[in-house]
PDB file of N, CA, C, O and CB in Angstrom:
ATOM      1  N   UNK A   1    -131.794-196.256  21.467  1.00  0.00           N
ATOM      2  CA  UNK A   1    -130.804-195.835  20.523  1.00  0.00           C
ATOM      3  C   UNK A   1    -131.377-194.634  19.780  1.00  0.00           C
ATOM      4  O   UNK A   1    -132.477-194.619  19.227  1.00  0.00           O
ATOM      5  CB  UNK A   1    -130.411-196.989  19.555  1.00  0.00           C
ATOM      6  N   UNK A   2    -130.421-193.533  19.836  1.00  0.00           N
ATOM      7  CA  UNK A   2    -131.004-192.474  19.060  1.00  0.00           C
ATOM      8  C   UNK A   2    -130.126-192.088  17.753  1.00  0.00           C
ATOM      9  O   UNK A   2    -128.924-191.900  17.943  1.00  0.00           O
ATOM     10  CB  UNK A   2    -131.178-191.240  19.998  1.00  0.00           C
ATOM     11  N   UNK A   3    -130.501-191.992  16.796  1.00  0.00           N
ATOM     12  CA  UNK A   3    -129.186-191.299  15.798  1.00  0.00           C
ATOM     13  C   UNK A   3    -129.878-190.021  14.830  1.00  0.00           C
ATOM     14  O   UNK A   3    -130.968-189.758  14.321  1.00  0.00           O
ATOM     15  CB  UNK A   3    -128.417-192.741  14.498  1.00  0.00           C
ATOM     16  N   UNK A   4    -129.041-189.655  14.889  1.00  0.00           N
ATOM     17  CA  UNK A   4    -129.109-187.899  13.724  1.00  0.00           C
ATOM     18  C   UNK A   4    -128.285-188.099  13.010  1.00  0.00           C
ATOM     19  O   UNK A   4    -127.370-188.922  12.999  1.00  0.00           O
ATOM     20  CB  UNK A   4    -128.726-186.207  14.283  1.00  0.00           C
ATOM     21  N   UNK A   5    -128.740-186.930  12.033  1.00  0.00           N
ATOM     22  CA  UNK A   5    -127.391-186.520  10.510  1.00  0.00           C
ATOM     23  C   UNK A   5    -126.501-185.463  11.821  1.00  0.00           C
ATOM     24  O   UNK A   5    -125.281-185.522  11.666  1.00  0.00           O
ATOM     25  CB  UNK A   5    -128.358-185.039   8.319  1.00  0.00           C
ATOM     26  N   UNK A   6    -126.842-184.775  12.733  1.00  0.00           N
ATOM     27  CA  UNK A   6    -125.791-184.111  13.379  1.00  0.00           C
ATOM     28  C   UNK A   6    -125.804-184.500  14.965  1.00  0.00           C
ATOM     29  O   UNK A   6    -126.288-185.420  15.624  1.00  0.00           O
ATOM     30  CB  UNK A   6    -125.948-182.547  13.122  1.00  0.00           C
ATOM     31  N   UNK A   7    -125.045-183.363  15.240  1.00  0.00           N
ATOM     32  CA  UNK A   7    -124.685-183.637  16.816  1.00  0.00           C
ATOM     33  C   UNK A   7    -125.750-182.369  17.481  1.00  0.00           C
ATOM     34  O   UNK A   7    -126.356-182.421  18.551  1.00  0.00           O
ATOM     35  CB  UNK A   7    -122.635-183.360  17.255  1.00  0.00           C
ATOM     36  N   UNK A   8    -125.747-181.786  16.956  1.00  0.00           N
ATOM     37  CA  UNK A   8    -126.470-180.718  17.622  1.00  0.00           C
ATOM     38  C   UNK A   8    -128.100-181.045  17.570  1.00  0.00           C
ATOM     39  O   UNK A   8    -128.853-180.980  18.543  1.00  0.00           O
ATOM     40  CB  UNK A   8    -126.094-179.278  16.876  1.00  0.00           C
ATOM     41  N   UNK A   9    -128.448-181.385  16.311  1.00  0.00           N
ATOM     42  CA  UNK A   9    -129.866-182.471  16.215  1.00  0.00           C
ATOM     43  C   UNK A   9    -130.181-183.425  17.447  1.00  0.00           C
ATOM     44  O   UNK A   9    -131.197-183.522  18.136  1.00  0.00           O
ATOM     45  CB  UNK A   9    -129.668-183.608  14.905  1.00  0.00           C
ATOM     46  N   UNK A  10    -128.632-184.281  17.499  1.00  0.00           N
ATOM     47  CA  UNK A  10    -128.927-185.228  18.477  1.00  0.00           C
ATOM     48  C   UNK A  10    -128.828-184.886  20.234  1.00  0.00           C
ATOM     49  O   UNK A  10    -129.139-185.619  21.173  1.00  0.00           O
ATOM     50  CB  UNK A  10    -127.984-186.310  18.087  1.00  0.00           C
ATOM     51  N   UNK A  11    -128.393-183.793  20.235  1.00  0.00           N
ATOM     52  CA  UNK A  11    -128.207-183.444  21.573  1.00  0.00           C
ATOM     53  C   UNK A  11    -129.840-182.598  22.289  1.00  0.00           C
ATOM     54  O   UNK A  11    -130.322-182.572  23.422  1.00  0.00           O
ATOM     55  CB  UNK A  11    -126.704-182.351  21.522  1.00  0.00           C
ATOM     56  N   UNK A  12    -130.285-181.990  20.917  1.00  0.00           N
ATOM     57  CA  UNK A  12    -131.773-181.832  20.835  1.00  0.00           C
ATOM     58  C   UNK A  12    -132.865-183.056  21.576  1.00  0.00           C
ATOM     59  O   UNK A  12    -133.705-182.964  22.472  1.00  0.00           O
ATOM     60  CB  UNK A  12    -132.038-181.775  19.227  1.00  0.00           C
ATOM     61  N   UNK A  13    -132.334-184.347  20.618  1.00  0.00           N
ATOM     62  CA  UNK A  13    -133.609-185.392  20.519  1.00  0.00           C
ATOM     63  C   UNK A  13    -132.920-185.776  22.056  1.00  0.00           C
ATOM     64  O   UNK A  13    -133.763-185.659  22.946  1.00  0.00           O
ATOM     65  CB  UNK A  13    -133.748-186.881  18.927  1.00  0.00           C
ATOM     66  N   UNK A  14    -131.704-186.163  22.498  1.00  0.00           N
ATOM     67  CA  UNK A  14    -131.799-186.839  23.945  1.00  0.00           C
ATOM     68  C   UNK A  14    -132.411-185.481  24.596  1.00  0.00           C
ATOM     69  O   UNK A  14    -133.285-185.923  25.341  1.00  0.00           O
ATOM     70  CB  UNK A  14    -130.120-187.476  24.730  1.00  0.00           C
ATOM     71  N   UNK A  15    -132.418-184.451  24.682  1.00  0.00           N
ATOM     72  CA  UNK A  15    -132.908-184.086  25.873  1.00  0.00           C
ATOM     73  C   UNK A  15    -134.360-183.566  25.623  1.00  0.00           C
ATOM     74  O   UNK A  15    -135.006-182.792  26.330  1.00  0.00           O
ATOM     75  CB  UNK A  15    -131.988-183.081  26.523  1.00  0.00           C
ATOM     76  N   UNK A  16    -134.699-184.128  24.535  1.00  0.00           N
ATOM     77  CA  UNK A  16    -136.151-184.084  24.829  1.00  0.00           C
ATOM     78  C   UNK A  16    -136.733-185.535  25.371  1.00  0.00           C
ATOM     79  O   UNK A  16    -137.885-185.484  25.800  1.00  0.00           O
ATOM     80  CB  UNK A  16    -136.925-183.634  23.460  1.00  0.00           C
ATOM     81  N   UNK A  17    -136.171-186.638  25.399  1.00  0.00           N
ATOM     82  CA  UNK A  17    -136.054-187.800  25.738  1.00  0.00           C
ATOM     83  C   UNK A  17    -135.542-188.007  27.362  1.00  0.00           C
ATOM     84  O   UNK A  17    -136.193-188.811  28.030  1.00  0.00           O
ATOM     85  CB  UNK A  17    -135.206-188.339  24.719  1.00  0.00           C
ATOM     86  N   UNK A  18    -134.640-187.453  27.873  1.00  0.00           N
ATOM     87  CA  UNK A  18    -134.689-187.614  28.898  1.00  0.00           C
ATOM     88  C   UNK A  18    -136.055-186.339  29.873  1.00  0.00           C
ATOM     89  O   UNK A  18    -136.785-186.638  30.819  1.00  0.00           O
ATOM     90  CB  UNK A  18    -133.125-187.606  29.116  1.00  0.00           C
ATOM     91  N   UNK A  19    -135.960-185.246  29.291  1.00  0.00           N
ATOM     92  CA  UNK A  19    -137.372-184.794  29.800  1.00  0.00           C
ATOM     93  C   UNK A  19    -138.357-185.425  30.123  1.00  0.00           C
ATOM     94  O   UNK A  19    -138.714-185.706  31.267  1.00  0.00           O
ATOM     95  CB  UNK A  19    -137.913-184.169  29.138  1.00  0.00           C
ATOM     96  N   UNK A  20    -139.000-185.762  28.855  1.00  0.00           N
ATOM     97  CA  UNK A  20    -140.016-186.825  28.866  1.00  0.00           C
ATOM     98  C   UNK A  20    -139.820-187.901  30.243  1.00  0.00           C
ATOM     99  O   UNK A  20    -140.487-188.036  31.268  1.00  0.00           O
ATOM    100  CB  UNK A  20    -139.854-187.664  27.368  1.00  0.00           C
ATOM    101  N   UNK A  21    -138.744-188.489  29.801  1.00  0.00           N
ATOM    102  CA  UNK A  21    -138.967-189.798  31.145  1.00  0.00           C
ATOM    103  C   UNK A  21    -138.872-189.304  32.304  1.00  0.00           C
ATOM    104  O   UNK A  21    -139.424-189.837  33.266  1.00  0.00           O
ATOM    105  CB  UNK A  21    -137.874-191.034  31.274  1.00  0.00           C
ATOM    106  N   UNK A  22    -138.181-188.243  32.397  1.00  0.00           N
ATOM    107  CA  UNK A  22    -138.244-187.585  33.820  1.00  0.00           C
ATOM    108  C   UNK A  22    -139.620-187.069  34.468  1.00  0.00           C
ATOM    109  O   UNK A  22    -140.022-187.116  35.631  1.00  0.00           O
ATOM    110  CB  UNK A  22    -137.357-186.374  33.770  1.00  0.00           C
ATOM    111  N   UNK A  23    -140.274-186.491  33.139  1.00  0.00           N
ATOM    112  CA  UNK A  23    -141.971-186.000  33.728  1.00  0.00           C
ATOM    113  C   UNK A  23    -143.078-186.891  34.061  1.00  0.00           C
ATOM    114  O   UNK A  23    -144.152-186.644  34.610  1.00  0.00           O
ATOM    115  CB  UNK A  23    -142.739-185.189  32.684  1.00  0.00           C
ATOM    116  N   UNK A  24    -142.187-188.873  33.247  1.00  0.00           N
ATOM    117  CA  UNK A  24    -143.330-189.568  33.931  1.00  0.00           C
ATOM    118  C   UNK A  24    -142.499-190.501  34.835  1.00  0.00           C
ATOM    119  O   UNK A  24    -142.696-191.701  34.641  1.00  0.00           O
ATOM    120  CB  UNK A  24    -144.435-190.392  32.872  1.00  0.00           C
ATOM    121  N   UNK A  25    -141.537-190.141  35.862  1.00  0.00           N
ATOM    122  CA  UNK A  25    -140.865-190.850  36.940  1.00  0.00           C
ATOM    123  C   UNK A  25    -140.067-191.894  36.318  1.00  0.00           C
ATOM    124  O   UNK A  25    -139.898-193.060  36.677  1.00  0.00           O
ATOM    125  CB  UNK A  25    -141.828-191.434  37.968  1.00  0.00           C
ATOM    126  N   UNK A  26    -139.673-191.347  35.456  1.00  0.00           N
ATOM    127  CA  UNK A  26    -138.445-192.930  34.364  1.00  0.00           C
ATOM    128  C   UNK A  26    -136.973-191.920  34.763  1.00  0.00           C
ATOM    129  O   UNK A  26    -136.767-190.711  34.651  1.00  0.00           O
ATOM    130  CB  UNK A  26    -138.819-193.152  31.447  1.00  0.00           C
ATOM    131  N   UNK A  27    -136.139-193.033  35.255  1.00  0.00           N
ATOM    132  CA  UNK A  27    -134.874-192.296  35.416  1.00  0.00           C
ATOM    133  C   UNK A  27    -134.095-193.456  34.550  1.00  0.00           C
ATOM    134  O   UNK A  27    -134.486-194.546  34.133  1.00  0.00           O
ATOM    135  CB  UNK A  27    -134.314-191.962  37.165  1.00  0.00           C
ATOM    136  N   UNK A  28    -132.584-192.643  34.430  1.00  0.00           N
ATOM    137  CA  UNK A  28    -131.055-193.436  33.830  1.00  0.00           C
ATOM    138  C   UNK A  28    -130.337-193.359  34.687  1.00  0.00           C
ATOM    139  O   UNK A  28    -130.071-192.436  35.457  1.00  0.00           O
ATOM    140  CB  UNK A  28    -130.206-192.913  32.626  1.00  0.00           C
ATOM    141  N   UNK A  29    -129.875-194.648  34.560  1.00  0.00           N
ATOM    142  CA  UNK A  29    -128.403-194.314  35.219  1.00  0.00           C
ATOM    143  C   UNK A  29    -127.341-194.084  34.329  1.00  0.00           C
ATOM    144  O   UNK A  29    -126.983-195.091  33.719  1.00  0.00           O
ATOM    145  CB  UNK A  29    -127.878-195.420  36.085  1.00  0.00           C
ATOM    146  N   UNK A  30    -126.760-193.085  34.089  1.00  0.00           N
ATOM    147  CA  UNK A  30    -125.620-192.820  33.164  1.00  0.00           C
ATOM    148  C   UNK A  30    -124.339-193.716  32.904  1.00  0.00           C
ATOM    149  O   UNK A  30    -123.699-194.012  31.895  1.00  0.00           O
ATOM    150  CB  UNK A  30    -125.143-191.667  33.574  1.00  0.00           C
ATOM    151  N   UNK A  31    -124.256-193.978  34.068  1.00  0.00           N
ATOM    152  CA  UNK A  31    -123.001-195.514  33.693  1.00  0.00           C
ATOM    153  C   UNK A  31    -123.159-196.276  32.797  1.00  0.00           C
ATOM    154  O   UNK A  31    -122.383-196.423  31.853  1.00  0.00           O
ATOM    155  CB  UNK A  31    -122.838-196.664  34.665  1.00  0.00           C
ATOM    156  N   UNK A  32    -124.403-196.984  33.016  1.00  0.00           N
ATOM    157  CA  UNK A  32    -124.769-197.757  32.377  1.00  0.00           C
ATOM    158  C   UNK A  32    -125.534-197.581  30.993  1.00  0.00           C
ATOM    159  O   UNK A  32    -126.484-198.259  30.602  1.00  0.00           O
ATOM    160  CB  UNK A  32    -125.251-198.281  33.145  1.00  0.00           C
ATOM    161  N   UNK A  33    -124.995-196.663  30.424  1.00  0.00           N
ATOM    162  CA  UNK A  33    -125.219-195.898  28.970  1.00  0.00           C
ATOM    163  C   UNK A  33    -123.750-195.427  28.215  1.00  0.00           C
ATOM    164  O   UNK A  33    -122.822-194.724  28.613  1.00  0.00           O
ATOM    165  CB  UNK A  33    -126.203-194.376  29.269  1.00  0.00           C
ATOM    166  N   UNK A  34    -124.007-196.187  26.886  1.00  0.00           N
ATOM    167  CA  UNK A  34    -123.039-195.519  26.260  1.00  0.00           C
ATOM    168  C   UNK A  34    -123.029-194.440  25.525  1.00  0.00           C
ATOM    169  O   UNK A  34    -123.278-194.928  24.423  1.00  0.00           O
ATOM    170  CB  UNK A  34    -122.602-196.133  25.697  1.00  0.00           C
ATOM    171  N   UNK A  35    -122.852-192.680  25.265  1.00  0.00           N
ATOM    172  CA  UNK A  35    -122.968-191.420  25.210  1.00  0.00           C
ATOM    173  C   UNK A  35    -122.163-191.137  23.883  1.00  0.00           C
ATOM    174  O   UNK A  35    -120.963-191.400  23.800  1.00  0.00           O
ATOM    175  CB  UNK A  35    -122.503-190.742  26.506  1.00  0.00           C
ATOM    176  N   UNK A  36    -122.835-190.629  22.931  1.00  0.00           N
ATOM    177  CA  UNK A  36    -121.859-190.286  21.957  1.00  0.00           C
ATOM    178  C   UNK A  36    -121.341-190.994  21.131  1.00  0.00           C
ATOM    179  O   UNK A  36    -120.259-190.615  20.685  1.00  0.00           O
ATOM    180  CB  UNK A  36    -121.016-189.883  22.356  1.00  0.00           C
ATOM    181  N   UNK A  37    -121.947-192.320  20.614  1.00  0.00           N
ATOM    182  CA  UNK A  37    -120.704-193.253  20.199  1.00  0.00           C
ATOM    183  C   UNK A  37    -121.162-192.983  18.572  1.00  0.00           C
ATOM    184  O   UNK A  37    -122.263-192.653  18.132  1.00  0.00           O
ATOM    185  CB  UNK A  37    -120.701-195.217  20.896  1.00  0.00           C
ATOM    186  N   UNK A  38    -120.053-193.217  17.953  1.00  0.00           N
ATOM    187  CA  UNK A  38    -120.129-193.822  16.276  1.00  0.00           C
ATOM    188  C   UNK A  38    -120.728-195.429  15.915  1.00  0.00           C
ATOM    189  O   UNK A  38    -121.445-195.968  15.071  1.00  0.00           O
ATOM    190  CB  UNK A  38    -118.406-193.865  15.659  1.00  0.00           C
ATOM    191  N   UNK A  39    -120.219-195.666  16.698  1.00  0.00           N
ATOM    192  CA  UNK A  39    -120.602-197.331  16.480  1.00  0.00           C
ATOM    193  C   UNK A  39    -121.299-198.452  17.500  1.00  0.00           C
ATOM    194  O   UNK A  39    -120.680-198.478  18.564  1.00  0.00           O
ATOM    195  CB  UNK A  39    -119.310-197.987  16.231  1.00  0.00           C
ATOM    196  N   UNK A  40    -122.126-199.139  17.475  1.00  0.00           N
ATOM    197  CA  UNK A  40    -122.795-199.543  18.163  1.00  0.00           C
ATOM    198  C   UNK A  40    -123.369-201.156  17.517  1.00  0.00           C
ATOM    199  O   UNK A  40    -123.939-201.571  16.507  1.00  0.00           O
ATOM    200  CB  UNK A  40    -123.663-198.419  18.410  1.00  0.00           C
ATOM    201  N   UNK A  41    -122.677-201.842  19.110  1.00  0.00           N
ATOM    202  CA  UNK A  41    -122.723-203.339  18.097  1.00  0.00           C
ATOM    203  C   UNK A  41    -124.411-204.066  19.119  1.00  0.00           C
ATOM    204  O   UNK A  41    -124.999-203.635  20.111  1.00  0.00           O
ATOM    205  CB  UNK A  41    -120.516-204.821  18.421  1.00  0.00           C
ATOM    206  N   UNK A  42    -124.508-204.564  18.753  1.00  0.00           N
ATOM    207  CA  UNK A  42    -126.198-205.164  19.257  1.00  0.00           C
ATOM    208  C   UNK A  42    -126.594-206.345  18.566  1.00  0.00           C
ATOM    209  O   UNK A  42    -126.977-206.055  17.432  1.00  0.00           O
ATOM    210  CB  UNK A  42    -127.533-204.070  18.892  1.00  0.00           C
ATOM    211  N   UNK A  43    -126.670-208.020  18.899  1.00  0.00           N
ATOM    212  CA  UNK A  43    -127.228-208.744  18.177  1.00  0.00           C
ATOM    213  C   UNK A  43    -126.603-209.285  17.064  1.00  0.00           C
ATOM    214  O   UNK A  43    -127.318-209.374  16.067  1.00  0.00           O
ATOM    215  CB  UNK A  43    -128.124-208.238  17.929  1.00  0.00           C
ATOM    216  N   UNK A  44    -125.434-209.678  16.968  1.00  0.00           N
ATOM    217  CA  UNK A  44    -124.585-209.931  16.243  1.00  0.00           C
ATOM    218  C   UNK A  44    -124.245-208.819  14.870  1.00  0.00           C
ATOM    219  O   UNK A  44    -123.909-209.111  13.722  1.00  0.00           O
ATOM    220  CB  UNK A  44    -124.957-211.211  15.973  1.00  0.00           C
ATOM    221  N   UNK A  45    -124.525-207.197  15.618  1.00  0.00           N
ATOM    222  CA  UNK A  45    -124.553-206.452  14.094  1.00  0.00           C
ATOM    223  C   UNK A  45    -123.756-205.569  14.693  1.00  0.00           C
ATOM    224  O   UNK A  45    -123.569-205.477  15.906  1.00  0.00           O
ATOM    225  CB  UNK A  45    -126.043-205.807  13.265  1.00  0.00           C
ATOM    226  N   UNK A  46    -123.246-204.866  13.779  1.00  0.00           N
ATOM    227  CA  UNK A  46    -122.479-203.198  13.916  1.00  0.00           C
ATOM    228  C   UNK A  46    -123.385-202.176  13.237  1.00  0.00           C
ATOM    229  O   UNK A  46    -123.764-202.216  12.067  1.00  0.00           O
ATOM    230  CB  UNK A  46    -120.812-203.035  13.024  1.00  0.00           C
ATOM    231  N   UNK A  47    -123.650-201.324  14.084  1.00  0.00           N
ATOM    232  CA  UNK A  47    -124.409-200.131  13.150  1.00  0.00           C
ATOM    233  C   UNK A  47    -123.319-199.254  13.464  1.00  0.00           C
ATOM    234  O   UNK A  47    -122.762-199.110  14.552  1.00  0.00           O
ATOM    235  CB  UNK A  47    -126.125-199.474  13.596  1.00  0.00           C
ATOM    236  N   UNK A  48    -122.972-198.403  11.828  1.00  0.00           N
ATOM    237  CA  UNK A  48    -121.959-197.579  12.263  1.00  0.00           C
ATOM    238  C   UNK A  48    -122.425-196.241  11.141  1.00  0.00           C
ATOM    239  O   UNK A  48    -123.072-196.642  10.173  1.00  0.00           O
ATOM    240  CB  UNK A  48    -120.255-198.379  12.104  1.00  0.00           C
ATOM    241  N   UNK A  49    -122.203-194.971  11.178  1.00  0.00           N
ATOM    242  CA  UNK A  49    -122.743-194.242  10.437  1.00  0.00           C
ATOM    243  C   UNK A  49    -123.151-194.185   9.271  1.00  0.00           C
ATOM    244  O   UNK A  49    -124.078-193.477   8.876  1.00  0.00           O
ATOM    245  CB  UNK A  49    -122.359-193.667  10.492  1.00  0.00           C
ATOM    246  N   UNK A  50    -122.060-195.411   8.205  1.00  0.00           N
ATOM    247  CA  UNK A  50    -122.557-195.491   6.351  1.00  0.00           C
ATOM    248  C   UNK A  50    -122.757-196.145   6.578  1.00  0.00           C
ATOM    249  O   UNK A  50    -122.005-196.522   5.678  1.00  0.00           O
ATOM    250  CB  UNK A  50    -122.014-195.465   4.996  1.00  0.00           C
ATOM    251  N   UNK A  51    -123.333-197.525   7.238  1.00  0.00           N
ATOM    252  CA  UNK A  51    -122.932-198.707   6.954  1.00  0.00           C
ATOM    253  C   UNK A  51    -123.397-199.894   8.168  1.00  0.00           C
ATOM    254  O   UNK A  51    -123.090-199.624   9.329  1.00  0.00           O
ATOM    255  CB  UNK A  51    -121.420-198.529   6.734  1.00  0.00           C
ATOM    256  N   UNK A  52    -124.098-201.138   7.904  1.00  0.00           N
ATOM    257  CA  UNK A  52    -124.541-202.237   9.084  1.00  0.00           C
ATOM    258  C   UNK A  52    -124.085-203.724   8.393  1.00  0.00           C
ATOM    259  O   UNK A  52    -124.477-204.475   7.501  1.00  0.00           O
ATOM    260  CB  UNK A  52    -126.504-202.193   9.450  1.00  0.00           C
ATOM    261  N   UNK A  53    -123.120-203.654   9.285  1.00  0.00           N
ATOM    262  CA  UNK A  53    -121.942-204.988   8.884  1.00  0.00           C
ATOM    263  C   UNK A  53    -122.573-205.981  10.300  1.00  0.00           C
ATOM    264  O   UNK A  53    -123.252-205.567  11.240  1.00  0.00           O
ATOM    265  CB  UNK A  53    -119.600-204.384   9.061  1.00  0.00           C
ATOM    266  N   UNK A  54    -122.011-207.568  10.013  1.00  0.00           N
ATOM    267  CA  UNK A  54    -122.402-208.126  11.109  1.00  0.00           C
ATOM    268  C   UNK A  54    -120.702-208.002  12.002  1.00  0.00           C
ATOM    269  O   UNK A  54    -119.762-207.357  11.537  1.00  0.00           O
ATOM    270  CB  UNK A  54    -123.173-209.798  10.726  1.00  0.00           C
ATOM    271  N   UNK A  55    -120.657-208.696  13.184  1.00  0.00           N
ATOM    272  CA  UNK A  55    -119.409-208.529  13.392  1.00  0.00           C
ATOM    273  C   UNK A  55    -118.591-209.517  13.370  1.00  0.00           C
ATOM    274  O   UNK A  55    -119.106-210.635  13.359  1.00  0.00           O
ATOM    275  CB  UNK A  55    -119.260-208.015  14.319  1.00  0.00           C
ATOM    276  N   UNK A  56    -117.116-209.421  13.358  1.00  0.00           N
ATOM    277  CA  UNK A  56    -116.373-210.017  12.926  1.00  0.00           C
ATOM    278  C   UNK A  56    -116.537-211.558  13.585  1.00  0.00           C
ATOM    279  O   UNK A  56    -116.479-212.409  12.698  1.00  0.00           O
ATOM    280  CB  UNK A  56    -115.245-209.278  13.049  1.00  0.00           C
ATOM    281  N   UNK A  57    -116.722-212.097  14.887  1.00  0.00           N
ATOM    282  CA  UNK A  57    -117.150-213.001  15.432  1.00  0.00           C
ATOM    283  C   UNK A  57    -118.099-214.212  14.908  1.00  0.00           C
ATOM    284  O   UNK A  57    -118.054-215.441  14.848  1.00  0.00           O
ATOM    285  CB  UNK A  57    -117.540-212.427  16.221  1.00  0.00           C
ATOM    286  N   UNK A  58    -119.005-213.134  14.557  1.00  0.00           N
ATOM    287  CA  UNK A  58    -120.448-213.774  13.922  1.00  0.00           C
ATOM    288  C   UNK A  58    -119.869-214.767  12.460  1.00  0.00           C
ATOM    289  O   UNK A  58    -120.240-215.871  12.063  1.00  0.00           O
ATOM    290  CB  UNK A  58    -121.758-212.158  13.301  1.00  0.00           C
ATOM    291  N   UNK A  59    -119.172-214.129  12.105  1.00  0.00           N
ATOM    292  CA  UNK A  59    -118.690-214.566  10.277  1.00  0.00           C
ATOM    293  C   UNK A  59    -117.667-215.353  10.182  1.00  0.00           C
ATOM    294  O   UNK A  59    -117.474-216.127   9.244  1.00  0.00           O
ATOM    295  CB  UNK A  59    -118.156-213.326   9.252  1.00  0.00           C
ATOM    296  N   UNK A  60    -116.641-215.139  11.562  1.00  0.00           N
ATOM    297  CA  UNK A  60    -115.630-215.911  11.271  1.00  0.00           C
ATOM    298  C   UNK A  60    -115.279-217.179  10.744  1.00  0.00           C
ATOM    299  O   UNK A  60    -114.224-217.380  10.143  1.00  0.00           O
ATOM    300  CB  UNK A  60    -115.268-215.916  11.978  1.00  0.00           C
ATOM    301  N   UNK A  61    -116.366-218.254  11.013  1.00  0.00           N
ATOM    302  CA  UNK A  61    -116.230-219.524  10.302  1.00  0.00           C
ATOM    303  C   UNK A  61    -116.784-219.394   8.837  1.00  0.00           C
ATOM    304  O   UNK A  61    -116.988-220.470   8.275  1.00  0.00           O
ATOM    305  CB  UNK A  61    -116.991-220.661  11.090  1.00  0.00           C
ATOM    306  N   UNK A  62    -117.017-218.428   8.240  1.00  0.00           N
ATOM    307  CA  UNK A  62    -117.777-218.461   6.802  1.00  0.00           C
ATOM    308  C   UNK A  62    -116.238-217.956   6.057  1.00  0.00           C
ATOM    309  O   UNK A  62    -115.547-218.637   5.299  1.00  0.00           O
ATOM    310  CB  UNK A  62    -119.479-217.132   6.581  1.00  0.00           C
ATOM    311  N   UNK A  63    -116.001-216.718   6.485  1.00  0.00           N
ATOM    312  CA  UNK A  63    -114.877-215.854   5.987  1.00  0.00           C
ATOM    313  C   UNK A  63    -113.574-217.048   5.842  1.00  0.00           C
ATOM    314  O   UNK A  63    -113.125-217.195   4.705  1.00  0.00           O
ATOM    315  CB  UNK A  63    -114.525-214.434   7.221  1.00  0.00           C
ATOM    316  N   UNK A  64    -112.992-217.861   6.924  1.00  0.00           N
ATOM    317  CA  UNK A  64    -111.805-218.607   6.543  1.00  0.00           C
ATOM    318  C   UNK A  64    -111.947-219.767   6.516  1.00  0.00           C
ATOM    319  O   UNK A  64    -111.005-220.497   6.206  1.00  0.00           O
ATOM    320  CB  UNK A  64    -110.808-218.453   7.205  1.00  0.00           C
TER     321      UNK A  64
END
């Protein structure tokens, strides 16, 4: 998981990241990557740009 204050920052840090793995024989498969996103849920959490909420699933028996 990578995150920046921008896009142009972050388009920086992946491709110094995929360099890297490429110079020591580490490949991706791109499918199986999600590119660009705002939000990103992992482990019963949401990380989203202001803010790390759990998700709605996780809480539901507390909330009603």
């Amino acid at each position: 998981m990578i995150g920046t204050k921008t896009e142009k920052g972050h388009n920086k840090i992946v491709e110094k990241v995929l360099r890297r793995m490429e110079e020591n024989d580490l490949f991706v498969k791109p499918e199986k990557y999600m590119w660009k996103v705002r939000k990103v849920g992992s482990l019963g959490v949401v990380i989203g740009p202001d803010k790390v909420k759990m998700e709605k699933e996780k809480i539901q028996e507390v909330v009603y």
